[in-house]
C-alpha positions in Angstrom: -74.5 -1.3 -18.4 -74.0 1.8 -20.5 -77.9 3.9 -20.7 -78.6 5.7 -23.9 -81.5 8.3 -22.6 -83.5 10.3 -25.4 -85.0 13.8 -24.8 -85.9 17.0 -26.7 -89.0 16.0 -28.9 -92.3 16.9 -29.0 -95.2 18.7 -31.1 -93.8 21.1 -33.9 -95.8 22.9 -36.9 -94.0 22.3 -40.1 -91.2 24.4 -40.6 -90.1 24.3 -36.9 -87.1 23.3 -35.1 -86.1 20.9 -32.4 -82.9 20.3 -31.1 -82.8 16.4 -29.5 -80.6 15.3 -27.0 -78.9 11.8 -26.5 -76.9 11.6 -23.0 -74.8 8.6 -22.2 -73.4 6.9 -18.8 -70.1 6.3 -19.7 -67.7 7.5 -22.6 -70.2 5.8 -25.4 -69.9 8.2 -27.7 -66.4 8.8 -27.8 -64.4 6.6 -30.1 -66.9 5.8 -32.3 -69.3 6.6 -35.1 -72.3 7.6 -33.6 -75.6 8.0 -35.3 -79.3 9.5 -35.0 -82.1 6.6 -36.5 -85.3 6.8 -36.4 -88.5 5.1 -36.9 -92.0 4.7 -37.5 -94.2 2.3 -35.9 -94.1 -1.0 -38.2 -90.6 0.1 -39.8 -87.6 -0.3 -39.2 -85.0 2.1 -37.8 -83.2 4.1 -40.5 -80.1 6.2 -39.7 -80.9 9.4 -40.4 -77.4 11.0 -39.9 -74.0 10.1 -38.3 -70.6 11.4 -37.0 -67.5 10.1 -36.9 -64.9 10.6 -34.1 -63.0 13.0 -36.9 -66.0 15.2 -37.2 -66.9 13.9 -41.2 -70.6 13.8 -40.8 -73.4 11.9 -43.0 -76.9 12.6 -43.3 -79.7 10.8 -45.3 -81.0 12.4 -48.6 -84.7 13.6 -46.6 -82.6 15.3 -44.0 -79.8 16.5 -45.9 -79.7 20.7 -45.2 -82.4 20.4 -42.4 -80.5 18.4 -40.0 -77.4 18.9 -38.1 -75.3 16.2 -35.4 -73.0 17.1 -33.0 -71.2 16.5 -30.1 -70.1 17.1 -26.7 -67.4 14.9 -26.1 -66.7 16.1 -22.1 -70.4 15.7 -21.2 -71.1 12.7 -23.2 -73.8 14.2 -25.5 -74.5 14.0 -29.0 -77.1 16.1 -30.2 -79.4 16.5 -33.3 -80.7 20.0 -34.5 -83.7 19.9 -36.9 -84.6 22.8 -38.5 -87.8 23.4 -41.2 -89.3 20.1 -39.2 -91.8 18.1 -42.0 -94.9 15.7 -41.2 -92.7 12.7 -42.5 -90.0 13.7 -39.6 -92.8 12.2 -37.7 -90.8 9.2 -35.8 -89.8 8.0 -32.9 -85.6 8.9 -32.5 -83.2 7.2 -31.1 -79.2 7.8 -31.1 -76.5 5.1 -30.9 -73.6 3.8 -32.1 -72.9 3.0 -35.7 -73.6 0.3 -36.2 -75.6 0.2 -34.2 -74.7 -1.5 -30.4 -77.0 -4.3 -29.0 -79.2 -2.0 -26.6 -81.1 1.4 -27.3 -83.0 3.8 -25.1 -86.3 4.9 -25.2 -86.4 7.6 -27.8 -87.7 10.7 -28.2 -91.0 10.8 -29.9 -91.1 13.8 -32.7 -94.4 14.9 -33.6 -95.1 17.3 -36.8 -98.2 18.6 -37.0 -100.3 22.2 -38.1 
């Protein structure tokens, strides 16, 4: 059973930074899209960026310049920088395939606030 584990969020002020973490137990990440989603309590998940095996990346239009996914293929890690954080960040994060697989971790909760 492959565990998708969350970590790196927290309380920011607008304009901050976070970088989230997403570490796997096996080779999840490695031959396949993978994306950052998040969501709000009541909504669903939206992907809020993705990256392909190849490196072509995606991001939504409200994080488009802010936010930046990567990867660490030998340790299994795919990571999310967020930079100039905003109060509608606010969410709950979770990484996964894409689409998305039939299980997710816990997420990382990402609080914006002054």
């Amino acid at each position: 059973q492959v565990q998708l584990v969350e970590s790196g969020g927290g309380l920011v002020q607008p304009g901050g930074s976070l970088r989230l973490s997403c570490a796997a137990s096996q080779s999840f990440f490695s031959a396949y899209m993978i994306g950052w989603y998040r969501q709000l309590p009541g909504n669903q998940r939206e992907l809020v960026a993705s990256l392909t095996k190849s490196g072509i990346v995606n991001y939504a239009d409200s994080v488009q310049g802010r936010f930046n996914i990567s990867r660490d293929a030998v340790k299994n890690v795919v990571y999310l920088q967020m930079n100039n954080l905003k109060p509608a960040d606010m969410a709950t994060y979770y990484c996964n395939q894409f689409p998305p697989a039939g299980f997710w971790g816990q997420g990382t909760q990402v609080t914006v606030s002054s």
